[in-house]
C-alpha positions in Angstrom: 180.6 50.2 82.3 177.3 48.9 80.3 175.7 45.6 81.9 174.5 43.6 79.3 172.9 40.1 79.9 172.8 37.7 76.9 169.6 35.5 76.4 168.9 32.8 74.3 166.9 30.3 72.9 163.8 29.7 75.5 163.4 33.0 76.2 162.5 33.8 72.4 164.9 36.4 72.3 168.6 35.5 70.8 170.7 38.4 71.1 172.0 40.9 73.7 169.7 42.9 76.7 171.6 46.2 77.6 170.7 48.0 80.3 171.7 51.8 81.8 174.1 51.7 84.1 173.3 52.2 88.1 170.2 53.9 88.8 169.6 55.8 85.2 166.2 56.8 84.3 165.1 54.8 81.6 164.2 56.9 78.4 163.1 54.6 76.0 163.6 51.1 74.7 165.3 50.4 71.2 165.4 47.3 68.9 168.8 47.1 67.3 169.3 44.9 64.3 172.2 44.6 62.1 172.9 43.6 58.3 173.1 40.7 56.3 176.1 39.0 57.1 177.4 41.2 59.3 178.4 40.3 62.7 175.9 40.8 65.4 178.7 42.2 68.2 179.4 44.9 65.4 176.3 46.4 66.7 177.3 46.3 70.7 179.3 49.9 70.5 176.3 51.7 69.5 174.0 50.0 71.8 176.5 50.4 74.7 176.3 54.1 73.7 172.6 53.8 73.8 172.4 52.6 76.8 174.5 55.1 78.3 172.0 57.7 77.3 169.0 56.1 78.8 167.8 53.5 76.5 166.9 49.5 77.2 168.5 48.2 74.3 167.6 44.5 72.6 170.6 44.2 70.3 169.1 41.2 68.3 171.4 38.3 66.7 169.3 37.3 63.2 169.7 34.1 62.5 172.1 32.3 60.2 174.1 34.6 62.0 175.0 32.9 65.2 176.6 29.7 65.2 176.2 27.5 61.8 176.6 28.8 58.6 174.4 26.0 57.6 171.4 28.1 59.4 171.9 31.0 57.4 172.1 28.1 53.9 168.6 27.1 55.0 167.2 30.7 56.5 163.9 31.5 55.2 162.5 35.6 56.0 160.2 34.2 58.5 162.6 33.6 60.6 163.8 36.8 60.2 160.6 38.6 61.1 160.3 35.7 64.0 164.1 37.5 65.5 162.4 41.1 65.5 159.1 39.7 67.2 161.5 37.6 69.7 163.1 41.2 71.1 159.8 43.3 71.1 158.6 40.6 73.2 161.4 40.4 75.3 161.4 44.4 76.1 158.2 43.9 76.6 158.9 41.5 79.5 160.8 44.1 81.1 160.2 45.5 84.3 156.7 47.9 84.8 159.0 50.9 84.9 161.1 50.4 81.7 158.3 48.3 80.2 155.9 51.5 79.8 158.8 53.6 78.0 158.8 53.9 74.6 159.9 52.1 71.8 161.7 52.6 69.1 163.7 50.8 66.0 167.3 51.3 64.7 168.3 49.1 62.2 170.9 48.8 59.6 170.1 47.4 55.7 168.1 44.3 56.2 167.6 45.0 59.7 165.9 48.2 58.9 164.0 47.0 56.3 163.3 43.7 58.7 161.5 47.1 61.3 160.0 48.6 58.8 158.0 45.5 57.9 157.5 44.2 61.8 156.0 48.0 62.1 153.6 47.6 59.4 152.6 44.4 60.1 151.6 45.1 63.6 150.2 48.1 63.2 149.8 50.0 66.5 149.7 46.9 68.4 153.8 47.3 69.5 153.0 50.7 69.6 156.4 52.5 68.4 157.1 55.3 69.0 160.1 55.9 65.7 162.0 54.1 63.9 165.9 55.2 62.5 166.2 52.6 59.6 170.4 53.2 58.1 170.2 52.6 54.5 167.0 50.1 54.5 167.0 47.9 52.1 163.7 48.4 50.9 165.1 48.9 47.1 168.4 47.2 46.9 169.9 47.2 43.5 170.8 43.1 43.9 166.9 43.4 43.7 166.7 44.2 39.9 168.3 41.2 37.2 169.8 39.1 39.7 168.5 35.3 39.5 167.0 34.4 42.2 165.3 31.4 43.1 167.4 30.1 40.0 171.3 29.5 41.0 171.7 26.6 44.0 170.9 27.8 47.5 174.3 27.0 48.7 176.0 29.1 46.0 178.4 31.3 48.0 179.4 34.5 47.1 182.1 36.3 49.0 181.0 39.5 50.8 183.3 43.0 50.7 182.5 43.5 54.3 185.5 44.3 56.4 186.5 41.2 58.1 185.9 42.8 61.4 182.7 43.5 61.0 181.9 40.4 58.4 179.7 37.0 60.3 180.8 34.0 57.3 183.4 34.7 54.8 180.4 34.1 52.2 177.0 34.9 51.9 175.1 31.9 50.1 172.6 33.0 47.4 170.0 31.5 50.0 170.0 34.3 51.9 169.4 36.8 49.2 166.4 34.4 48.3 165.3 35.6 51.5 166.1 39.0 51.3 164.3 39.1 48.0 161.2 37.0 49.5 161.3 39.7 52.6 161.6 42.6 50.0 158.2 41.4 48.2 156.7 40.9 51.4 157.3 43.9 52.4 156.2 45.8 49.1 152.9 44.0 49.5 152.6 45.3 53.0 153.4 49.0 51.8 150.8 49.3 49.0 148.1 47.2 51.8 148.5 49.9 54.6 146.5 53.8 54.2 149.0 56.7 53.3 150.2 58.6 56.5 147.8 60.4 57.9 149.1 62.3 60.2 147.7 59.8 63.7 149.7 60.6 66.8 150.1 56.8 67.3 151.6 56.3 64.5 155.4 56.1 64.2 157.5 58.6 63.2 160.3 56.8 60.3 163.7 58.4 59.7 166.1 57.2 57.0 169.5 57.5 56.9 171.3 56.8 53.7 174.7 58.0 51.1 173.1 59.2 48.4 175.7 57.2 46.2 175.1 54.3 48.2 176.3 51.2 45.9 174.1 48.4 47.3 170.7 50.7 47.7 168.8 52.8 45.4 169.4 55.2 47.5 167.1 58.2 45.1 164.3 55.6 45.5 163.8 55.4 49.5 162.2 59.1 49.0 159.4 57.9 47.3 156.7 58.9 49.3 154.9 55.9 48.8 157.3 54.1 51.8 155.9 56.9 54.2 152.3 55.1 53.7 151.7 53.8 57.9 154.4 56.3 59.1 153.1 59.6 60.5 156.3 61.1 59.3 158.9 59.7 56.4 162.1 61.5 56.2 165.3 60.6 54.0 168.2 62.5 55.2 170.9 62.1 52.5 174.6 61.8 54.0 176.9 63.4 52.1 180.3 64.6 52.2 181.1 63.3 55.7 183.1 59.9 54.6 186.7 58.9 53.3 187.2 57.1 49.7 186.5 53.9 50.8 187.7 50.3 48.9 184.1 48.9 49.7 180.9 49.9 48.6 179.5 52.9 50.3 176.8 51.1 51.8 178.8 50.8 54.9 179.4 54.1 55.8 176.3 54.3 58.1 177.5 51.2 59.2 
């Protein structure tokens, strides 16, 4: 059985710290971040599998996604990139043993774009090691003719997420006010940084996508222009391994 301890608040870290079990050699540490409006927990199978292998694993809880759906009608993308700076922190509180292994990124829609960003912006200061971004949502097509900044903040609009894995019945346009404010940050950051040179410090970035995917531009993310700060940018293209789903096929690397 996976331990797992839950911090909050006060540590700077909201989400959940799993650990190998007994005595396992620690490989690596990974931040995990999930999708807009998805539930945080829908994350914990795949971190209890990472942890099994090895891996220290901050499986963070963005906010607006934790207790009040009022959060997430007020959530700006700074406090988005403040969640992602809360668990590198807190893996690097660890212990000296797990503190020196390395660290890497796997994050789902805007959690990976949310890495991708945190990993330009620092540089080699967090030094990671890789990142594994699942369908990013560096080019989403909601980014192209849809009004932002225009309809009321607390507009909902009812997400096709599976209930099981869905946070709030709705989504309110507030939060893809902030996806889109993130998504020009992050732009900005992209054409700022030199194109890959090859530096060994410099992480390696994997993405993972359906090359149908409804919600993403899925042909886009192999522009090499996102591989500029990356000593390697792959797209890996996942096709024919899913059923005919009823919701978009965003969610099948969910």
């Amino acid at each position: 059985m996976t331990d797992f301890i839950t911090s909050r608040a006060g540590s700077g870290f909201s989400g959940a710290l799993f650990r190998p079990p007994g005595l396992k050699p620690i490989r690596g540490r990974v931040v995990l971040v999930h999708g807009l409006n998805l539930a945080p927990a829908s994350m914990d199978p795949l971190a209890g599998w990472l942890a099994g292998q090895g891996f220290v694993v901050a499986r963070v809880e963005l906010s607006g996604h934790r207790d009040s759906f009022r959060e997430l009608m007020r959530i700006t993308h700074h406090d988005w990139v403040a969640d992602i700076a809360g668990a590198v922190a807190a893996l690097n509180r660890l212990d000296a043993d797990a503190r020196s292994a390395p660290l890497s990124g796997v994050g789902f829609s805007l959690g990976g774009l949310l890495l991708a960003h945190h990993a330009r912006q620092t540089g080699l200061a967090d030094t990671w090691s890789g990142l594994a971004l699942l369908a990013p949502a560096f080019v989403p097509r909601l980014g192209h003719g849809f009004p932002l900044g225009v309809l009321p903040r607390w507009l909902p609009y009812l997400s096709l997420t599976p209930r099981r894995y869905r946070r709030w019945s709705f989504c309110p346009h507030n939060a893809y006010v902030a996806l889109g404010e993130l998504m020009r940050s992050h732009m900005a950051r992209v054409h700022e940084v030199s194109p890959s040179s090859g530096d060994a410090k410099q992480p390696r970035c994997v993405v993972l996508v359906h090359p149908r995917d409804e919600l993403v531009h899925a042909s886009r993310l192999a522009d090499p222009l996102f591989g500029a700060g990356f000593r390697q940018y792959e797209v890996q293209f996942l096709g024919g391994i899913h059923r005919k789903w009823n919701v978009p096929r965003h969610l099948i690397c969910h």
